[in-house]
VOPAGU-2260 file (C-alpha; in pm, 1 decimal, decimal comma):
REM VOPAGU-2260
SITE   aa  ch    i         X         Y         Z
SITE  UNK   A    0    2548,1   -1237,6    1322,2
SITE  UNK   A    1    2389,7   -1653,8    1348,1
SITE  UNK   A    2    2129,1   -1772,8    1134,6
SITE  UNK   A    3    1922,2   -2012,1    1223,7
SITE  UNK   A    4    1678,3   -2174,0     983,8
SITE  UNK   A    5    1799,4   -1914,5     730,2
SITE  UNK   A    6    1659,0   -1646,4     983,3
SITE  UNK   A    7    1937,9   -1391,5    1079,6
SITE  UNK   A    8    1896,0   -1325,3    1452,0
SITE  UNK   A    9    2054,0   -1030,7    1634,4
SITE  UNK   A   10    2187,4   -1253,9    1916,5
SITE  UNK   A   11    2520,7   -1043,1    2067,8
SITE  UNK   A   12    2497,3    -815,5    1773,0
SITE  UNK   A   13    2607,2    -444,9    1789,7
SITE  UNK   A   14    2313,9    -214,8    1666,8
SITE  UNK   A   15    2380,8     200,7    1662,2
SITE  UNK   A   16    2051,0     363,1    1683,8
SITE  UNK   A   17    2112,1     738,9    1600,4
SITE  UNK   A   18    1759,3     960,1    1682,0
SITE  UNK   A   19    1713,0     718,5    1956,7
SITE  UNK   A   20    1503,8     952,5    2225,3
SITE  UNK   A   21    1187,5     912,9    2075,5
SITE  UNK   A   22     973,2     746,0    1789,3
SITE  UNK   A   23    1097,9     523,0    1518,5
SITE  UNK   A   24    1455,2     531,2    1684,3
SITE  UNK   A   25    1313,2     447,4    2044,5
SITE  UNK   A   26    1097,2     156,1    1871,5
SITE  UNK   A   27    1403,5      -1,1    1695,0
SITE  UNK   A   28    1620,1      30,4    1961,2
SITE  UNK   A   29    1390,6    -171,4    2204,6
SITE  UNK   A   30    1298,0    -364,7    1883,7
SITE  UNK   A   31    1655,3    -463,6    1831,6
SITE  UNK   A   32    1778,7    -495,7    2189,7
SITE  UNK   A   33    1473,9    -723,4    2280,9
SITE  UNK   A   34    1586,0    -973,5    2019,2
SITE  UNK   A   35    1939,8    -989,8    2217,3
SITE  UNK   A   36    2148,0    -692,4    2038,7
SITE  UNK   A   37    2409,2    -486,2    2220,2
SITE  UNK   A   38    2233,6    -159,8    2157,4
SITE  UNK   A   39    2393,1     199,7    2164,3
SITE  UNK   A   40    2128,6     483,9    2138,9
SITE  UNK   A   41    2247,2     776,2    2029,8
SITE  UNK   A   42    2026,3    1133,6    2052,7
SITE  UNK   A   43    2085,7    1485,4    2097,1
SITE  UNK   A   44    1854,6    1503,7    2391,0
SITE  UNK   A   45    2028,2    1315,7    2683,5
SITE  UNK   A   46    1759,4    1342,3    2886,7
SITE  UNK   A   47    1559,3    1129,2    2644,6
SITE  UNK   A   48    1819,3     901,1    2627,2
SITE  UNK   A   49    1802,5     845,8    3052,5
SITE  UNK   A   50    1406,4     748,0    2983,8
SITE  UNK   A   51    1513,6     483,8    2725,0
SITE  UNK   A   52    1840,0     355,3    2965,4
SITE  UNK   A   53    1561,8     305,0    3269,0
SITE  UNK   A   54    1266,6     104,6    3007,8
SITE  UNK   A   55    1617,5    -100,7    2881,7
SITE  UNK   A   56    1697,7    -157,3    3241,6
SITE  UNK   A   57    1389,3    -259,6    3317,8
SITE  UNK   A   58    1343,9    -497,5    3101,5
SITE  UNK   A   59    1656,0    -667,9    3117,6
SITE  UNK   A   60    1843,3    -542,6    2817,9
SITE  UNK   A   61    2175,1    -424,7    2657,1
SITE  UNK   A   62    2183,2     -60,3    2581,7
SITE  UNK   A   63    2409,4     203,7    2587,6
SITE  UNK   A   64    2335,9     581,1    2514,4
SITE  UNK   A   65    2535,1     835,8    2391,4
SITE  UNK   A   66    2476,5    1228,0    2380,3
SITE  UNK   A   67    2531,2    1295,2    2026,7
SITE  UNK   A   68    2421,0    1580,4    1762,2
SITE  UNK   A   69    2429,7    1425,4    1403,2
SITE  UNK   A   70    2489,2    1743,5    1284,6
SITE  UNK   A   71    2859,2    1757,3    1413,1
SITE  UNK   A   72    3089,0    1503,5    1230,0
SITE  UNK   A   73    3348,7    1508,7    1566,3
SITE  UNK   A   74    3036,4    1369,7    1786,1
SITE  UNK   A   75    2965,3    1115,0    1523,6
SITE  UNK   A   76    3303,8     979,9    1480,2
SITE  UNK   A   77    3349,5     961,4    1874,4
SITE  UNK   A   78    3006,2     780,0    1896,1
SITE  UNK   A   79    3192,3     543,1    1628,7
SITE  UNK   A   80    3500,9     530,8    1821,8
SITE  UNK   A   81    3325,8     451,6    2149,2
SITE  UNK   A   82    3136,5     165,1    1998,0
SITE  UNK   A   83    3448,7     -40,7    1775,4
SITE  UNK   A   84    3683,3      32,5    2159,2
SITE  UNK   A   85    3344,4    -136,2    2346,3
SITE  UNK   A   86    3292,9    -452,6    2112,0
SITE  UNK   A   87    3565,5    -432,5    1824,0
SITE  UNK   A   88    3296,6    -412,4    1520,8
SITE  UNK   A   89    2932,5    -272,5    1435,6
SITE  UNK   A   90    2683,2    -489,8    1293,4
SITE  UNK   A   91    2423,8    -251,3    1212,0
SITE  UNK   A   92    2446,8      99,5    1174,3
SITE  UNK   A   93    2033,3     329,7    1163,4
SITE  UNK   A   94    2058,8     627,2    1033,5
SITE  UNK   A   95    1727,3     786,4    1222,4
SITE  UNK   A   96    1762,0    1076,7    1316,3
SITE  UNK   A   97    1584,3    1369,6    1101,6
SITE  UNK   A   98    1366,6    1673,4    1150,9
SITE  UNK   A   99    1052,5    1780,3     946,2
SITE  UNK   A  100    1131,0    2111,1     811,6
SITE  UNK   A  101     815,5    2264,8     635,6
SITE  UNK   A  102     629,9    2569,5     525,9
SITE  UNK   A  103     577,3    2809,4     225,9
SITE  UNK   A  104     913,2    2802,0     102,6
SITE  UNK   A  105     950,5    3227,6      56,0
SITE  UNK   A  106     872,2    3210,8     409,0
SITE  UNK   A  107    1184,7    3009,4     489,5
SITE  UNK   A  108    1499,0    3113,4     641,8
SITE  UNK   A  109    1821,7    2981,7     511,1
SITE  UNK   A  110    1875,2    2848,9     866,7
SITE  UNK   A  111    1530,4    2676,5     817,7
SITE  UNK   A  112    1681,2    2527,5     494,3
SITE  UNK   A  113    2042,2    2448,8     687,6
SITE  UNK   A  114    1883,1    2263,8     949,9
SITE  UNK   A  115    1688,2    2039,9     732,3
SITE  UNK   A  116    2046,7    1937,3     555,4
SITE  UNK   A  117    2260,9    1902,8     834,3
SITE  UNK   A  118    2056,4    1673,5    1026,0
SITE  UNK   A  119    1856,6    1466,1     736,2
SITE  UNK   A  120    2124,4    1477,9     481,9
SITE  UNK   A  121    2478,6    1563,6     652,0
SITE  UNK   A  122    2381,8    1341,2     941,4
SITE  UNK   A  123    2329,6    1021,8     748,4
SITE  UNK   A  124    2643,1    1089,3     587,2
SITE  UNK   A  125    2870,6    1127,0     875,2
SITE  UNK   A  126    2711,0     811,0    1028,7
SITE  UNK   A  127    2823,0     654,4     701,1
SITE  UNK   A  128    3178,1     850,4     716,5
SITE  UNK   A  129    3244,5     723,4    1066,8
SITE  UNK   A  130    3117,4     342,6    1082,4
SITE  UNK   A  131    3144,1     261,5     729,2
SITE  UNK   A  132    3538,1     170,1     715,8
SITE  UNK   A  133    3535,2     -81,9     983,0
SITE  UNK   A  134    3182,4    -246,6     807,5
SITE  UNK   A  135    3434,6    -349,5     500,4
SITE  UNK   A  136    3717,3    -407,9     675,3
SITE  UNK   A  137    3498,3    -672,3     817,9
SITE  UNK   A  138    3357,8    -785,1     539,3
SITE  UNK   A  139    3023,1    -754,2     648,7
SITE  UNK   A  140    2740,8    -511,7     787,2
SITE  UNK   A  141    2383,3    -323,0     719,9
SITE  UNK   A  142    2321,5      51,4     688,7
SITE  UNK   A  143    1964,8     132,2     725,6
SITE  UNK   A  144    1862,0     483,0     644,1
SITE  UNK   A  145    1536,7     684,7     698,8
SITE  UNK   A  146    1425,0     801,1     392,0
SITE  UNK   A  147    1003,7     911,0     333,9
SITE  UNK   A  148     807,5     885,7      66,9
SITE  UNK   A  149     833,4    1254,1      81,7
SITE  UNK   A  150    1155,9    1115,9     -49,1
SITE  UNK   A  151    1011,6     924,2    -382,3
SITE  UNK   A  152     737,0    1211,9    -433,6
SITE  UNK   A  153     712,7    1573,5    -372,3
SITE  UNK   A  154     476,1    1716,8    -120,9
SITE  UNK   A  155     382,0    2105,0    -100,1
SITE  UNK   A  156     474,0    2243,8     206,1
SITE  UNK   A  157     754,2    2018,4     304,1
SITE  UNK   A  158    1028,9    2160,7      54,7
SITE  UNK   A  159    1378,4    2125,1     243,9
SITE  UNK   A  160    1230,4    1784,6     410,7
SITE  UNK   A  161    1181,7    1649,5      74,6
SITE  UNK   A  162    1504,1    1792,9    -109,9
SITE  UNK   A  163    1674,1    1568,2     184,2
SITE  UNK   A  164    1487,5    1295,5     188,5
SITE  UNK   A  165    1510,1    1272,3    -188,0
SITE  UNK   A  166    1892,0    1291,2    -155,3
SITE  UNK   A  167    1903,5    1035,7     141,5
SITE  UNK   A  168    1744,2     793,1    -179,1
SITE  UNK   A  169    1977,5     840,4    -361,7
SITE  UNK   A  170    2261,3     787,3    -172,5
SITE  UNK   A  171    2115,4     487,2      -5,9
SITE  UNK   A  172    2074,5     332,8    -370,7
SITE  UNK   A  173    2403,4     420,1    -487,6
SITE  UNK   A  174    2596,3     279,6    -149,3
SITE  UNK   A  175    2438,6     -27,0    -172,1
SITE  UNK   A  176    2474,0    -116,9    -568,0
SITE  UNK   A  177    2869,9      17,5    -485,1
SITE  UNK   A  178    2895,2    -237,6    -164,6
SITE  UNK   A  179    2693,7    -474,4    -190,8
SITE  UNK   A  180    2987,5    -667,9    -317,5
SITE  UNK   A  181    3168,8    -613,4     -55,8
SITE  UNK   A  182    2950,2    -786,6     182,1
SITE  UNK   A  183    2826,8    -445,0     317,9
SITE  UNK   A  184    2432,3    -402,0     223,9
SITE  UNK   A  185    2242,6     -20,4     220,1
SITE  UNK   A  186    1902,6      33,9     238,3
SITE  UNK   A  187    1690,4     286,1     218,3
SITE  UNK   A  188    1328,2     276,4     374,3
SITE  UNK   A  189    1051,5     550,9     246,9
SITE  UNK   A  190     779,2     484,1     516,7
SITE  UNK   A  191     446,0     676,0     460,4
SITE  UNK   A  192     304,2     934,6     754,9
SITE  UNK   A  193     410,9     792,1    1088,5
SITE  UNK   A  194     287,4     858,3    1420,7
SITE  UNK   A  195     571,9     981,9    1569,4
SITE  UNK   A  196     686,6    1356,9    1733,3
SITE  UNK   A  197     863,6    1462,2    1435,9
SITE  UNK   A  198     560,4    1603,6    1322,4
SITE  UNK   A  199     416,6    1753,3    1611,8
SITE  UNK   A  200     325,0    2172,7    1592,9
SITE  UNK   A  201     387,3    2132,0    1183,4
SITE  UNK   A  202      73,8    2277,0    1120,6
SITE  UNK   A  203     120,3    2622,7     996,1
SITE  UNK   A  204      -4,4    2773,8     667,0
SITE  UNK   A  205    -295,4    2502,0     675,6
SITE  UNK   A  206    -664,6    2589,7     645,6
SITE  UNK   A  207    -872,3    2411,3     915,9
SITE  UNK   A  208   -1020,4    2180,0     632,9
SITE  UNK   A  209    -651,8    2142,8     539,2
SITE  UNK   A  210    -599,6    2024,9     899,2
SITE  UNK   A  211    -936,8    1824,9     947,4
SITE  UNK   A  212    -771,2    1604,6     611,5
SITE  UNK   A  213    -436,8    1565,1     777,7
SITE  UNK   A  214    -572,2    1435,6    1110,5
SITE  UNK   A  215    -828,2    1175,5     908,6
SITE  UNK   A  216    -523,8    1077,9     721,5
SITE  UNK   A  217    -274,2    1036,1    1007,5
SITE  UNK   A  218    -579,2     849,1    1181,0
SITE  UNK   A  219    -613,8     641,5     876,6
SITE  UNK   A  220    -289,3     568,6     737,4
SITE  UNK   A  221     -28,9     599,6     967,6
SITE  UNK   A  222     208,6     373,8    1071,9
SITE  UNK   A  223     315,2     344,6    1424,1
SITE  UNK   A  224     705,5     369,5    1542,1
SITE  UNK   A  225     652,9     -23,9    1615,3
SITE  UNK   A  226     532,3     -74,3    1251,5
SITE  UNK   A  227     839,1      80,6    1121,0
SITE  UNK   A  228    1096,2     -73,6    1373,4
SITE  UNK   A  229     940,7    -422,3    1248,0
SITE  UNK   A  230    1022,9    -313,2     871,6
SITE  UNK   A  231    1367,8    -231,4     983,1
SITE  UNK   A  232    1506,6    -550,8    1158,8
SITE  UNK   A  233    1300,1    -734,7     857,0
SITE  UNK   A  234    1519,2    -575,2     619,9
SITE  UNK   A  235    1865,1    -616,7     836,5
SITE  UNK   A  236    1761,3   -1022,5     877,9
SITE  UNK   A  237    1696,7   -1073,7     455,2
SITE  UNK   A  238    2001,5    -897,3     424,6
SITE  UNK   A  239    1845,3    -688,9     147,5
SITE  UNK   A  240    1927,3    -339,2      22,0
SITE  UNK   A  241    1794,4     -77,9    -186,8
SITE  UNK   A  242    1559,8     143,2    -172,5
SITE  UNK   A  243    1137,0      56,1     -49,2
SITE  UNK   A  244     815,2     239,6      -6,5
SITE  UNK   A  245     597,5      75,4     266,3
SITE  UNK   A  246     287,7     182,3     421,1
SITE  UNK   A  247     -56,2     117,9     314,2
SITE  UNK   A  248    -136,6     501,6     242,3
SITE  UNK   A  249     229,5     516,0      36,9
SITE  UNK   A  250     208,4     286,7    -213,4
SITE  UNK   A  251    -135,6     344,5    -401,4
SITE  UNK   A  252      35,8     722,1    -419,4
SITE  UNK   A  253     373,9     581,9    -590,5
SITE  UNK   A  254     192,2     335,9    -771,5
SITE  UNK   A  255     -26,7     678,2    -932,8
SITE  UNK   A  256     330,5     895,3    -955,6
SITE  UNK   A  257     500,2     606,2   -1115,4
SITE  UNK   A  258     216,6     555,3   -1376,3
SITE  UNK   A  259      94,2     872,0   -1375,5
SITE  UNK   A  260     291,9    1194,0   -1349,7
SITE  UNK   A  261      39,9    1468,8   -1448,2
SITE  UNK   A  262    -249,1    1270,0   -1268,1
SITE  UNK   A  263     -55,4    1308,3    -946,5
SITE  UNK   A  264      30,7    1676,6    -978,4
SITE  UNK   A  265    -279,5    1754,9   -1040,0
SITE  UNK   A  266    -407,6    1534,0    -730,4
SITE  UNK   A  267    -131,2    1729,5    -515,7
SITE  UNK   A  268    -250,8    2045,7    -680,8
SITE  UNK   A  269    -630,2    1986,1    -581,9
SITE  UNK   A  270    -519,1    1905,7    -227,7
SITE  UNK   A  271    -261,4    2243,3    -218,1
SITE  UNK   A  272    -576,1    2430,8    -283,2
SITE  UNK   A  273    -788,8    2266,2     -41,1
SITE  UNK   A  274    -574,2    2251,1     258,7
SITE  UNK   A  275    -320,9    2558,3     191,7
SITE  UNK   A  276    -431,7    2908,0     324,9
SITE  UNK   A  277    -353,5    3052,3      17,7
């Protein structure tokens, strides 16, 4: 990838957007291919992935999109495959794709609980099995994975979402200390709530007041896909890894977990009891 002015553009760069259909992967794949990147969009939904070829078309841009469940390391290492035979390297690999998982955890099934790992956890890890070879034999490249804040602090009610998103932390961390000498940076972003479909119908085993607080604080604090896309191809042009919260509802709540570990359980305990059922 140039630089310009010390600004890393995307100019002929080749960006793999896994979770591409909708949301934060839809965002960053326009986000990316507007600023000249070969884009290839990869989703499990193809018909999503039609929608996103005719806005790209529209508008001019590069994009590719590829049918592709996260959950099956084959499909992920084809997707791979397909990409290196179309442009000989990846420049950017995003991790997206995930699934909100949620619930009283006795009420889960273990299916409920295998979903949540295959897609949030095993799915980062095969797009890191399958692209991340050719990244140092080139001596150069950025992994970007979703991670939450669910994934610095617990949440009730989100269990298997967190125990992934927790995990997706700490592997992000521990790539990117391992290759960051190798030219090869990790990161790993923890946005806070974000408008997006992931979280639409997750509203069982919440009171109405419990629901009344989630809308205010979606309405209040959430970022939109856009937001999020912007934080992504900010981090891919500083070249910087590691692991950040961002958000304006996020950090006051890591800033309090961080100083405070008993003042935020009992916060998270006060709000169980007031938006829970019981």
């Amino acid at each position: 990838m140039a630089t310009t002015d010390k600004r890393r553009t995307f100019e002929d760069s080749v960006v793999v957007v896994t979770g591409a259909g909708s949301g934060i992967g839809w965002a960053t794949a326009l986000a990316f291919a507007e600023e000249g990147a070969r884009v290839h969009g990869a989703d499990v939904r193809g018909d999503r992935l039609v929608e996103l070829h005719r806005e790209m078309d529209d508008r001019g841009l590069c994009f590719a999109g590829h049918v592709v469940d996260v959950r099956e390391p084959e499909a992920v290492t084809g997707l791979a495959d397909d990409v290196l035979a179309a442009h000989g390297r990846v420049d950017v690999l995003f991790n997206n794709a995930g699934v909100v998982v949620g619930g009283y955890a006795h009420r889960l099934s273990l299916e409920d609980w295998r979903l949540a790992v295959d897609v949030n956890l095993m799915g980062v890890i095969h797009g890191v099995a399958a692209f991340l070879p050719r990244m140092i034999e080139q001596g150069a490249g950025h992994i970007v994975n979703t991670a939450s804040i669910a994934g610095l602090m617990a949440f009730p009610m989100v269990a298997p979402y967190s125990a992934t998103k927790f995990a997706v932390v700490g592997l992000s961390e521990a790539l990117d200390l391992e290759l960051a000498a190798r030219g090869v940076r990790v990161s790993g972003l923890c946005p806070g709530a974000v408008k997006t479909r992931v979280l639409d119908g997750w509203t069982s085993g919440l009171s109405d007041q419990g629901r009344r607080i989630i809308d205010w604080w979606m309405e209040t604090f959430a970022l939109s896909a856009e937001d999020v896309a912007a934080e992504v191809l900010d981090e891919v042009r500083r070249g910087r890894g590691g692991v950040r919260t961002f958000g304006l509802g996020s950090r006051p709540l890591w800033m309090l977990r961080r100083g405070s570990v008993a003042g935020y359980e009992r916060m998270m305990w006060e709000i169980g009891r007031l938006v829970l059922k019981g």
